[in-house]
C-alpha positions as semicolon CSV with decimal commas, in nm:
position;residue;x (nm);y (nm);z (nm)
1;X;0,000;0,000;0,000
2;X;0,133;0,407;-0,089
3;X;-0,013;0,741;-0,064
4;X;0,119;0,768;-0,423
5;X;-0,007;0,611;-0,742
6;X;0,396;0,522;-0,876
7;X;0,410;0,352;-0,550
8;X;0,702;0,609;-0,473
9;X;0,700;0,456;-0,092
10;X;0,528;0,202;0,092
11;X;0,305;0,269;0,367
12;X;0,208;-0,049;0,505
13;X;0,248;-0,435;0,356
14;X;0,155;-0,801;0,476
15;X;0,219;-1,108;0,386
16;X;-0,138;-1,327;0,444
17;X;-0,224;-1,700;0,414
18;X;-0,470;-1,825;0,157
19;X;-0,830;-1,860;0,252
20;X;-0,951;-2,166;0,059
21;X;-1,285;-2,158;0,257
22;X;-1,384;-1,837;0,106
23;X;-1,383;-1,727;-0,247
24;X;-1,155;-1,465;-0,167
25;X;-0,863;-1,390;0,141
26;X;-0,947;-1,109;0,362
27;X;-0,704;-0,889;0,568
28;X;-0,732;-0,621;0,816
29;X;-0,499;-0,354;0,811
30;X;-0,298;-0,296;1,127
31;X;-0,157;0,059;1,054
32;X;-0,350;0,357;1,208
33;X;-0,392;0,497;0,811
34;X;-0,386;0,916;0,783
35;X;-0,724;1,020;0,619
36;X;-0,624;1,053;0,254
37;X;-0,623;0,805;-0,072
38;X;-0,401;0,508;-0,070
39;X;-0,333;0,270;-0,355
40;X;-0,298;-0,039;-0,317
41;X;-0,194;-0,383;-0,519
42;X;-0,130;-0,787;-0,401
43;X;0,068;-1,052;-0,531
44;X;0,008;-1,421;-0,489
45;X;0,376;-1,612;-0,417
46;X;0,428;-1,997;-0,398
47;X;0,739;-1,997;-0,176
48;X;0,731;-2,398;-0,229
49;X;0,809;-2,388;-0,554
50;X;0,974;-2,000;-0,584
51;X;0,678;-1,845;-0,827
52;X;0,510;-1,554;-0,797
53;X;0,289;-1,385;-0,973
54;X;0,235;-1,071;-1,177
55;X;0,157;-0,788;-0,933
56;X;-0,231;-0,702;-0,964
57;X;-0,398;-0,388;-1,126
58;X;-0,361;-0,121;-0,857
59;X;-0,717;0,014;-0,682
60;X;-0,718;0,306;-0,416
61;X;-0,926;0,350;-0,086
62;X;-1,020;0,681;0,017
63;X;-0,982;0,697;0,433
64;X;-1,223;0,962;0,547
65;X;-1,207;0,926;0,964
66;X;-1,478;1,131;1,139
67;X;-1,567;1,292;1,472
68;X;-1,904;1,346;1,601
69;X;-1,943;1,682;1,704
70;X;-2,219;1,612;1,908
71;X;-2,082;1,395;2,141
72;X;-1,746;1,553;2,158
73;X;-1,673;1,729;2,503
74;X;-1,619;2,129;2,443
75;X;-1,423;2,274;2,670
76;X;-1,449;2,621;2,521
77;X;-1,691;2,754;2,268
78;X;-2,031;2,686;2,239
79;X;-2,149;2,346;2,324
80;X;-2,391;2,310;1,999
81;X;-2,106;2,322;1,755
82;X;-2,213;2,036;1,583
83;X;-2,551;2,226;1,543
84;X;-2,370;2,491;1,324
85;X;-2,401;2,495;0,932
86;X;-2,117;2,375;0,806
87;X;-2,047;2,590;0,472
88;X;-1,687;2,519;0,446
89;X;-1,481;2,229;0,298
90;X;-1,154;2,220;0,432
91;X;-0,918;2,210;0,195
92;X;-0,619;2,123;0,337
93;X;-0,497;2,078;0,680
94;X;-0,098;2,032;0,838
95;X;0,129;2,130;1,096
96;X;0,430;2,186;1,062
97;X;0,708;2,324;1,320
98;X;0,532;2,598;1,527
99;X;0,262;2,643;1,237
100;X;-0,090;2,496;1,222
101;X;-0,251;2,566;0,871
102;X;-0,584;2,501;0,835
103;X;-0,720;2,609;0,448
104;X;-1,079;2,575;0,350
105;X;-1,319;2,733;0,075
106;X;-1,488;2,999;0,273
107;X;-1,128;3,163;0,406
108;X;-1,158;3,559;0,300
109;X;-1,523;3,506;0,251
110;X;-1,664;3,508;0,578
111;X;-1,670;3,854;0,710
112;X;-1,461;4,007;0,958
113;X;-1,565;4,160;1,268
114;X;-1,314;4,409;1,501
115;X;-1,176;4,210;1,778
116;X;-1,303;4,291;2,084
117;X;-1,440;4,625;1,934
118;X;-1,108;4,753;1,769
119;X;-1,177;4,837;1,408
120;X;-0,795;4,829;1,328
121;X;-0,803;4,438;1,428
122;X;-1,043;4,208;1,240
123;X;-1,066;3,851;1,286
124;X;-1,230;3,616;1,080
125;X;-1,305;3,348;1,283
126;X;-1,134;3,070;1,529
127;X;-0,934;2,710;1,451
128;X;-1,048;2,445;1,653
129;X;-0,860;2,170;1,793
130;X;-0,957;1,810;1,900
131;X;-0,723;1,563;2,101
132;X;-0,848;1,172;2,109
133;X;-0,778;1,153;2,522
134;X;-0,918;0,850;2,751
135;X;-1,138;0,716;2,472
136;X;-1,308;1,020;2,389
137;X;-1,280;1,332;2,181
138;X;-1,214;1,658;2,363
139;X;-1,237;1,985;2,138
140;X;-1,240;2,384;2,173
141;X;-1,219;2,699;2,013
142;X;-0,842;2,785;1,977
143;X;-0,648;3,068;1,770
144;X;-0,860;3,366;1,631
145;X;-0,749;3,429;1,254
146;X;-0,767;3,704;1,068
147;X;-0,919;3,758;0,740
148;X;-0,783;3,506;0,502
149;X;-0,512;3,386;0,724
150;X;-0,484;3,007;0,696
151;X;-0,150;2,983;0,926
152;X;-0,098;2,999;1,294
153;X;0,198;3,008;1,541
154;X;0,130;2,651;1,734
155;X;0,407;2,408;1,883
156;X;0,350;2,092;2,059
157;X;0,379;2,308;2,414
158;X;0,121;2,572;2,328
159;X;-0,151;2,413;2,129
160;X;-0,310;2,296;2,438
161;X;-0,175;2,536;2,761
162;X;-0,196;2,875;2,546
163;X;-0,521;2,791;2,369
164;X;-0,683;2,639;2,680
165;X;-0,507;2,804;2,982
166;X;-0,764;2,760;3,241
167;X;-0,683;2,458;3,445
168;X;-1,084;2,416;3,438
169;X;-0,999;2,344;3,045
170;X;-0,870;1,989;3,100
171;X;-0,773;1,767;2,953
172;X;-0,685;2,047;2,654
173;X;-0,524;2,214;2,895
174;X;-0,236;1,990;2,972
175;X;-0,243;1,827;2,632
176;X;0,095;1,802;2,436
177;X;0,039;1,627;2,151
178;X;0,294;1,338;2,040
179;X;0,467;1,229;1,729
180;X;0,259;0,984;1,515
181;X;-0,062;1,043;1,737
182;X;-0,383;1,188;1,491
183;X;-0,617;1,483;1,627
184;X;-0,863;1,699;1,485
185;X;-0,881;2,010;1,293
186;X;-1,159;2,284;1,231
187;X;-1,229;2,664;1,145
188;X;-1,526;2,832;1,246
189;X;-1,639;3,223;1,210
190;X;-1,586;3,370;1,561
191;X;-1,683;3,111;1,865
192;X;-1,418;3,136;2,075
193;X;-1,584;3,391;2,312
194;X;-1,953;3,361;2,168
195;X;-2,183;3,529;2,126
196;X;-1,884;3,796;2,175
197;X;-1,777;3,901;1,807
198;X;-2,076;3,713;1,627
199;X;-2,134;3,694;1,268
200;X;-2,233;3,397;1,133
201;X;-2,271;3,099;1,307
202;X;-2,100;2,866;1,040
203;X;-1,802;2,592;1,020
204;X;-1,618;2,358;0,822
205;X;-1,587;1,984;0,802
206;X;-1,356;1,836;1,078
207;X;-1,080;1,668;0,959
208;X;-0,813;1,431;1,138
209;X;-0,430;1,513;1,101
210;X;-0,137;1,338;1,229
211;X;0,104;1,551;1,460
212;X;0,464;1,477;1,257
């Protein structure tokens, strides 16, 4: 299996035993997969005798993993989230040292409002972050952004204590997120503080990234 179609690198692989009671051998992958398109291809081997076949035609997956906003625990921002239109497709969504980027169709589209009532300072609206903790999804309204602005200063030590810096914020608060482990991304208009700043109540999809 690869996350390209040339099969550039290989993401995950198996070797698995012939089912002869079934009219075809299934396998289970064991890989936590990120949620984009794989490709993926098999070969049958006879190590008995040393053949092996041609490789097969190569067919892709599409791994879409989801959180359900209503049953999510908010720690900050309103509670109904999952109530809110979502009008926005995220685009795409990484981090990268000390920057979270979260791109979507409706960024420099939804309007901007003065932040906390200075005209000089619009913000657009608020990423939101979700950490998988104790078996359940924890989420709030972190980093305003301002009009059009997809990027954020975030690192591993601030994403939960400067975002979520009342202790009464756990487990967000004392989250530090680790390499390999997959949490969730969103952009909303302003919901940090709401209704403080309201314009519309709107959001994108949610989509689940892996920290590098």
């Amino acid at each position: 299996m690869s996350d390209s179609a040339s099969f550039d690198s290989v993401v995950y692989s198996a070797t698995v035993a012939e089912r002869t009671d079934l009219p075809y051998t299934p396998h289970k992958v064991t890989r936590v997969l990120d949620e984009k398109t794989y490709f993926w291809r098999v070969q049958a081997t006879d190590p008995a005798n040393g053949v092996n076949s041609p490789l097969s035609s190569v067919a892709q997956i599409k791994v879409q993993k989801g959180i359900d906003l209503k049953k999510a625990h908010i720690v900050l921002g309103p509670k109904n989230i999952g109530d809110w239109e979502r009008t926005a497709q995220i685009t795409d969504a990484y981090w990268v040292p000390d920057v979270l980027c979260i791109y979507h169709t409706r960024l420099g589209i939804w309007p901007g409002v003065p932040f906390f009532g200075d005209a000089g300072t619009l913000v657009e609206g608020n990423q939101w972050v979700f950490a998988f903790i104790n078996g359940e999804w924890h989420g709030g309204a972190a980093d305003w952004y301002r009009p059009a602005q997809a990027c954020k200063g975030v690192g591993a030590n601030s994403i939960g204590r400067d975002a979520f810096y009342n202790p009464n914020q756990e487990p967000l608060h004392s989250w530090v997120p680790q390499s390999g482990e997959l949490f969730g991304v969103m952009s909303t208009t302003p919901s940090r503080f709401w209704p403080d700043m309201r314009t519309y109540d709107e959001r994108t999809d949610v989509k689940v990234i892996r920290w590098p």
